[in-house]
C-alpha positions in Angstrom: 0.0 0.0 0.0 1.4 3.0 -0.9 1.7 6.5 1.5 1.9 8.6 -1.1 -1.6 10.7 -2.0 -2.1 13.1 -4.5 -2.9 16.7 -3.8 -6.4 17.1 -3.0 -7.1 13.6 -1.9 -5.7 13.3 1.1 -7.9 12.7 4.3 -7.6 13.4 7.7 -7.2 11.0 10.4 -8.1 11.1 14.2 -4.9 9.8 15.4 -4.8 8.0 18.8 -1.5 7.7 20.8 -0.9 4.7 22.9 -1.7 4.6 26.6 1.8 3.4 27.1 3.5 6.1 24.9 4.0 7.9 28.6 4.8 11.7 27.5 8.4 11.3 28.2 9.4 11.9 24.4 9.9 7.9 24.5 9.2 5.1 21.7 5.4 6.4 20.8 2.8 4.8 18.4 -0.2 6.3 16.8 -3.4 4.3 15.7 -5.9 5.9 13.4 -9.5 3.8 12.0 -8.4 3.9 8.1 -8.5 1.0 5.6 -8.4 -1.9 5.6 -9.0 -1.9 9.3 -6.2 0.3 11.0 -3.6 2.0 10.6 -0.4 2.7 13.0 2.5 5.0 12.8 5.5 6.7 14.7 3.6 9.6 16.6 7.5 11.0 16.3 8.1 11.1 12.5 4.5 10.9 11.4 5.2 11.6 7.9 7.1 8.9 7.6 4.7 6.6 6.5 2.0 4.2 8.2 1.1 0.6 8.6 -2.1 -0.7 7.7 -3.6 -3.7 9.0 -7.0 -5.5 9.1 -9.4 -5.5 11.9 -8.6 -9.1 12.6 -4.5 -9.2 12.6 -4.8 -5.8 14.8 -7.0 -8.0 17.1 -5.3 -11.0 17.1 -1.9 -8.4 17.9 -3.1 -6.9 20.5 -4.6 -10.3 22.0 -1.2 -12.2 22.1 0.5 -9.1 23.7 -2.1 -8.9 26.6 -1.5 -12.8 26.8 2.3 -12.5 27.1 2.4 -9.4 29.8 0.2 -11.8 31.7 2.8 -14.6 32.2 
């Protein structure tokens, strides 16, 4: 997928940072409701590009993360 838009057809995103992001200027990541599903990026170099992912795979992330800080 490419992060590259043309003028005039770029659209704006209501970017979320993480909870764990802190405020201390440390590693920090972004999540935004795009397409396919989600999209993620470096709240500290935003233009540098973004991730998407499905619904699904961002679930099934964010499910075996909780189940490893659990252990």
């Amino acid at each position: 997928m490419s992060n590259r838009r043309q003028a005039g057809t770029a659209r704006a995103f209501a970017w979320r940072k993480s909870s764990y992001s802190g405020g201390n200027g440390g590693e920090c990541v972004e999540v935004a409701v795009g397409e396919p599903g989600l999209l993620v990026r470096d709240s500290k170099v935003p233009g540098l590009g973004r991730l998407a992912v499905t619904s699904r795979s961002w679930s099934a992330l964010t499910s075996s993360l909780s189940v490893s800080n659990s252990v």
